[in-house]
N, C-alpha and C positions, 0 to 999 in steps of 0.2 A: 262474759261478754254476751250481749244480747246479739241473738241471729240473723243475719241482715234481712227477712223480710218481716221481723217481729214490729211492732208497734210501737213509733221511737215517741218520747215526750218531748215535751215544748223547752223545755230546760235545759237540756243538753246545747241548742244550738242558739240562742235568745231568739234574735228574731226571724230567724233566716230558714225558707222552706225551698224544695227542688218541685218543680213543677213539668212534667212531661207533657206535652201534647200531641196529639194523632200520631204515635206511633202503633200503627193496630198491625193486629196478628196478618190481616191480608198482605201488607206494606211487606214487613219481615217475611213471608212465606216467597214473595216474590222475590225480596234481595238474595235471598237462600238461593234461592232456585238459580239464580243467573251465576253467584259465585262456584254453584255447581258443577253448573252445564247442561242441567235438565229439571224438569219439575217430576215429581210423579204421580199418579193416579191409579184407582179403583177401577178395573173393570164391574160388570152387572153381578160376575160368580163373584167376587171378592179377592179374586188375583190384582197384585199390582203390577203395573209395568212403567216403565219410561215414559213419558209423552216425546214428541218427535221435535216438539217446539217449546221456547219459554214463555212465559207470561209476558206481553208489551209491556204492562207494568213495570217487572223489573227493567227496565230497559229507560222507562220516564226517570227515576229518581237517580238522580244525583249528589253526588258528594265531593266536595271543591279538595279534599283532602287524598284522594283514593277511592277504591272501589266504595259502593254503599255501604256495604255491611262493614267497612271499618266505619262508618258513621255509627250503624248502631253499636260497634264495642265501644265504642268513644262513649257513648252515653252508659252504656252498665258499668265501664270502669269506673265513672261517677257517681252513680247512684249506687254502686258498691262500697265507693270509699264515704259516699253520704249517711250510709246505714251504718256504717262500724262507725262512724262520731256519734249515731245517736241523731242525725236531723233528718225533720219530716221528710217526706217524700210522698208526691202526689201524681197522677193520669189520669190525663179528661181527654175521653175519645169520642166521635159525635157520636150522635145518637142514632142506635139501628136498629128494627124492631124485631130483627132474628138474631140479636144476640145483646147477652147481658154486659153493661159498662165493664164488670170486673172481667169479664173473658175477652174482653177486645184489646185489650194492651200485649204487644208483642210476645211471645213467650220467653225469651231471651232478660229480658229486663221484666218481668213478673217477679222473681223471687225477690224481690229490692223493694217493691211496693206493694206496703198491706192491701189486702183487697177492701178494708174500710174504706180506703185513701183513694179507691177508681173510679169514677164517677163520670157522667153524661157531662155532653153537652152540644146545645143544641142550635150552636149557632155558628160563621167562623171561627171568631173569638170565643172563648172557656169562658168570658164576662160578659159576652154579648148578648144577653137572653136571660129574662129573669124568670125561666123556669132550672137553666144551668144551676149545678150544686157544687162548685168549685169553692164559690164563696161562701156556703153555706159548710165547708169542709174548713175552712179555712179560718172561720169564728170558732167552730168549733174545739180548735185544737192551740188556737192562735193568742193572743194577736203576734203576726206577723205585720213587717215594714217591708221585708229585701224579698225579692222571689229567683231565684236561678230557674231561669225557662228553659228548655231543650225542646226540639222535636222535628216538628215536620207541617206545615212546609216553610221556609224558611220565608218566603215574601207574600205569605195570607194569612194561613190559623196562624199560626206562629206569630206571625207579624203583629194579627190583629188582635191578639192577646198581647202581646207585649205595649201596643198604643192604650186600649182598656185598660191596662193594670197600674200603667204611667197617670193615666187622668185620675185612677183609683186614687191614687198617692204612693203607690207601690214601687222601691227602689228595684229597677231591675238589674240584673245578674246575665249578660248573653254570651257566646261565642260562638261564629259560624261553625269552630271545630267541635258543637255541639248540633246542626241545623242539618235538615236533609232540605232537596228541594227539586220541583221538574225541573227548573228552571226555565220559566216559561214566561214569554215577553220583555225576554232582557231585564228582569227587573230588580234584578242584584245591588247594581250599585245605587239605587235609588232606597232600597231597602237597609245596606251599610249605613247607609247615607243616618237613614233613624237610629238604628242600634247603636252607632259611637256616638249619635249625638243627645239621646236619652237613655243611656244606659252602662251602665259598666261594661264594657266592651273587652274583653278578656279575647289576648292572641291564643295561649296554649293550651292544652289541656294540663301541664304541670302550674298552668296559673290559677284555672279553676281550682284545681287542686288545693294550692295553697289558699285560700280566698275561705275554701273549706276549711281548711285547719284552724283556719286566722276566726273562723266562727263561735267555733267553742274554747274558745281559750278565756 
């Protein structure tokens, strides 16, 4: 069996790829830190200590299901069980000029995505900017029809990838039990509101799950 961050082909899954967005290493360092109870740091000599406070960040992001960081296990158990079928897996994280595409995706869900598969991008949306290489990742290994999206934030990049991928022609794949979010402007249910009504809207993660399976068969 090929190793879940190996380099899956296009055949195993026909048309169907996982597509992660903005879930970066900063995001994840912060959810860490609050399920803690502290963050920690470097003094000037190279001692670490506690910090006295946590990152606001972790405190922004939200998860409709439980604390955040069950959001992010929600997502590695999927792109875990994505890698052992054998189907693509991709992260597009914006663009940031002190770090490379492939080192911004969280480190937790790193092992599940080849580092071919990481790639920039430079707009809300992973489609919104035709310097973005989502699509250029995407011909290349593809063609792909269906995309299963995850990530973050559940009512902007996320969102605004999922309306681009829709005009694309691209059958999408959602479920909140896959979405982090600030939630910020109330804008949940306007955002539901798109996902069921253009997209396969999946309640559980045993649905994704099976959805998976039902791929490569």
């Amino acid at each position: 069996m090929r190793a879940p961050g190996a380099a899956a082909t296009h055949g195993a899954s026909g048309d169907l790829a996982v597509v992660v967005v903005d879930v970066s290493v900063v995001w994840e360092q912060a959810i860490v830190a609050l399920s803690r109870g502290g963050e920690y740091e470097r003094d000037e000599d190279g001692t670490w200590r506690e910090r006295s406070h946590v990152d606001y960040l972790s405190h922004e992001i939200k998860y409709r299901y439980g604390g955040a960081r069950r959001g992010l296990d929600a997502m590695a158990d999927v792109l875990l069980h994505a890698a052992k079928l054998g189907i693509p897996r991709y992260a597009v994280s914006y663009f940031d000029e002190w770090a490379q595409g492939d080192d911004r995706l969280a480190y937790c869900l790193q092992p599940f995505v080849p580092k071919r598969n990481r790639v920039w991008k430079y707009d809300s949306s992973a489609f919104g900017c035709e310097r973005g290489n989502l699509e250029r990742v995407l011909r290349r290994d593809g063609p792909f029809s269906r995309l299963l999206l995850m990530g973050y934030d559940r009512d902007f990049c996320l969102l605004d990838t999922a309306r681009d991928a829709v005009a694309r022609g691209y059958g999408i794949i959602s479920s909140e039990r896959l979405m982090l979010s600030l939630e910020k402007n109330k804008q949940r249910e306007a955002s539901l509101d798109f996902y069921q009504g253009n997209t396969t809207f999946l309640e559980t993660i045993p649905d994704v799950l099976n959805l998976l399976q039902e791929a490569v068969k």
